[in-house]
N, C-alpha and C positions, 0 to 999 in steps of 0.2 A: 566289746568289744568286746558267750561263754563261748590237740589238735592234732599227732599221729605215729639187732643186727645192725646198723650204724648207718652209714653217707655214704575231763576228763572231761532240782537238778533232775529234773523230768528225762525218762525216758523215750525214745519217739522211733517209729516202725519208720524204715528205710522209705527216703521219697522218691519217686518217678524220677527217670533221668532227666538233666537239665538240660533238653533239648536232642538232637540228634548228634551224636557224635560218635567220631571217627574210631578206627580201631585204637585201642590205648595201647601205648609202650606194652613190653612181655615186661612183668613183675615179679620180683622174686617169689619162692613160693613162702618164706616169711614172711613176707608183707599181705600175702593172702588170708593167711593163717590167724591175720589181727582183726577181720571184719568182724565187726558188732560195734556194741554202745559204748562210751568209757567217758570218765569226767575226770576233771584237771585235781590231780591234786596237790592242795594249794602250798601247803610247809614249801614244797618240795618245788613250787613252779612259779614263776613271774613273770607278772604283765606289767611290762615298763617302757618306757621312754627316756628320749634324751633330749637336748638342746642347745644351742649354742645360747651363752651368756654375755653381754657386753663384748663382742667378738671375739674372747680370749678365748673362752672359756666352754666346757660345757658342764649342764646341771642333769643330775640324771636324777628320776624316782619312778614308783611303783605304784599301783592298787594294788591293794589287798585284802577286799573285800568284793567277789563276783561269785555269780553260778554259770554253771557251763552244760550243757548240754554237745556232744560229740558225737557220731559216727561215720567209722572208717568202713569202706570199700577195699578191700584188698583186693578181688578180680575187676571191680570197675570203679577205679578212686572218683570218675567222671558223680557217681552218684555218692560221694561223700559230703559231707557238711555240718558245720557249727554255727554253733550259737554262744556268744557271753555277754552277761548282764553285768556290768561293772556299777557298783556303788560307788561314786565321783567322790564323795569325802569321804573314802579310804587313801588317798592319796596322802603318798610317803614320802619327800625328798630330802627327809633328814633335818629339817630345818624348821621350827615349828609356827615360827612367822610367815615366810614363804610360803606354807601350807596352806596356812588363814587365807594369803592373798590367793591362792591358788581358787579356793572354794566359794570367794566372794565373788560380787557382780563383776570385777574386773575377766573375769574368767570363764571359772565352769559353771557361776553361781548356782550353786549344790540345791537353797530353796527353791528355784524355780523347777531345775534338771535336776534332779538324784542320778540318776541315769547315763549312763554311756552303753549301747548295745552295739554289738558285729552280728550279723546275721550271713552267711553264707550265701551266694547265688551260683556258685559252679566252682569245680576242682579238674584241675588237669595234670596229670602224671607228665613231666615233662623230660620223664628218662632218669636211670639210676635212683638214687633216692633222694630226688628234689620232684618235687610239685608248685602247683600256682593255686592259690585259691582265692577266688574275686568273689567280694562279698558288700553290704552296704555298713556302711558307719555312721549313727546317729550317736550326735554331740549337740545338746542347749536344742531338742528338734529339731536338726538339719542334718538329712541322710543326704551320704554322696556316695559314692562308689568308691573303694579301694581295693590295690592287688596285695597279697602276701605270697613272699616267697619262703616257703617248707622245705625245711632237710631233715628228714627222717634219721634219726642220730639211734634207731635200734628200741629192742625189746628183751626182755629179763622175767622170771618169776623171783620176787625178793624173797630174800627170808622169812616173808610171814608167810608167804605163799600167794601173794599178789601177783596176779600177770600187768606187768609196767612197760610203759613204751615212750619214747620222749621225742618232739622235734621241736624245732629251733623258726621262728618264724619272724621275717620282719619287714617293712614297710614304713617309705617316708609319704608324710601329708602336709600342706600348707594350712598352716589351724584358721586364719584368715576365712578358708572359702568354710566353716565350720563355725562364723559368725566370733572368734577369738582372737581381737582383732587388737586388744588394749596392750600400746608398748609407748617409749620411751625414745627420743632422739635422741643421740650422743654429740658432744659437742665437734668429736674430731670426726661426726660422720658414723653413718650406721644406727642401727637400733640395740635398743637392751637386752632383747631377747629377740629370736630370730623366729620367721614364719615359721622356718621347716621343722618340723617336729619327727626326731623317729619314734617308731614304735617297734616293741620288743616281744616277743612272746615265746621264751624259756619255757617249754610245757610239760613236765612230765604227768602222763595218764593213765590213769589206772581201769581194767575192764570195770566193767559195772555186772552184778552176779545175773545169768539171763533165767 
């Protein structure tokens, strides 16, 4: 599951628009100014999630081990799109038992799937600086369709002289239809852990040299 002035590993030439579409929102001319390639970089970015725990509660972690592949569209974000390849046992939640179960059969079981990929299937400028971008998510070989919602949170050259640019993206999934199905009954009612799972993606990206 390898995004894009305020609200990154292969390179790949711009693809055909995804379908016929409509005039897009007018964009700022900074957001124009961003088209090309860029990859996530990672110190600085995170791919995470959340969940509710024994209904109190919620448990957050991260991967921290993917390659991204990215490009932005500034005059037509309709033809933007990513790609990330998430390594499944880079996952973080701070807890090193929890992890293990994370990575075993109960789960994401890592020997069978290494793997978590998002692949892009369309972006849509849906005015100021939010976008939607519907993409497919394979988890354990089961791709389903999901939306993310993008807030372009701006762009900077840092002091090393990197052109940087960050948005904020998130989306909730029931892990369930993703074949993650292994929980617990509670006695006063409810489960251990909950279907719905958010997903998080903190991105700061950096151009790629063209």
């Amino acid at each position: 599951m390898n995004i894009f002035s305020r609200r990154q590993s292969a390179v790949v030439e711009p693809a055909p628009a995804f379908g016929t579409a409509a005039a897009e929102p007018a964009l700022d001319p900074a957001l124009r100014a961003l088209t090309g390639h860029w990859t996530i970089d990672r110190p600085h970015s995170r791919i995470g999630f959340s969940v509710r725990h024994a209904m109190v509660t919620t448990v957050r972690g991260a991967f921290t081990d993917y390659d991204s592949t990215l490009y932005f569209d500034g005059a037509q974000p309709s033809q933007s799109r990513a790609e990330l390849v998430i390594r499944v046992a880079s996952v973080d939640t701070g807890v090193e038992q929890r992890d293990a179960h994370l990575v075993g059969r109960d789960f994401f079981d890592v020997r069978r799937y290494p793997e978590m990929v998002f692949r892009s299937t369309s972006t849509v400028h849906e005015g100021g600086e939010t976008f939607r971008m519907t993409g497919d998510l394979t988890i354990r070989d089961v791709t389903r369709p999901v939306v993310l919602q993008l807030d372009y949170l701006g762009s900077v050259v840092d002091p090393f002289g990197y052109e940087r640019t960050g948005f904020d993206g998130t989306t909730t999934i029931d892990r369930t239809e993703w074949g993650l199905v292994y929980n617990q009954r509670l006695k006063a009612g409810g489960t251990m852990v909950s279907e719905k799972v958010r997903l998080q993606f903190d991105i700061s990206a950096v151009r790629l040299a063209s």
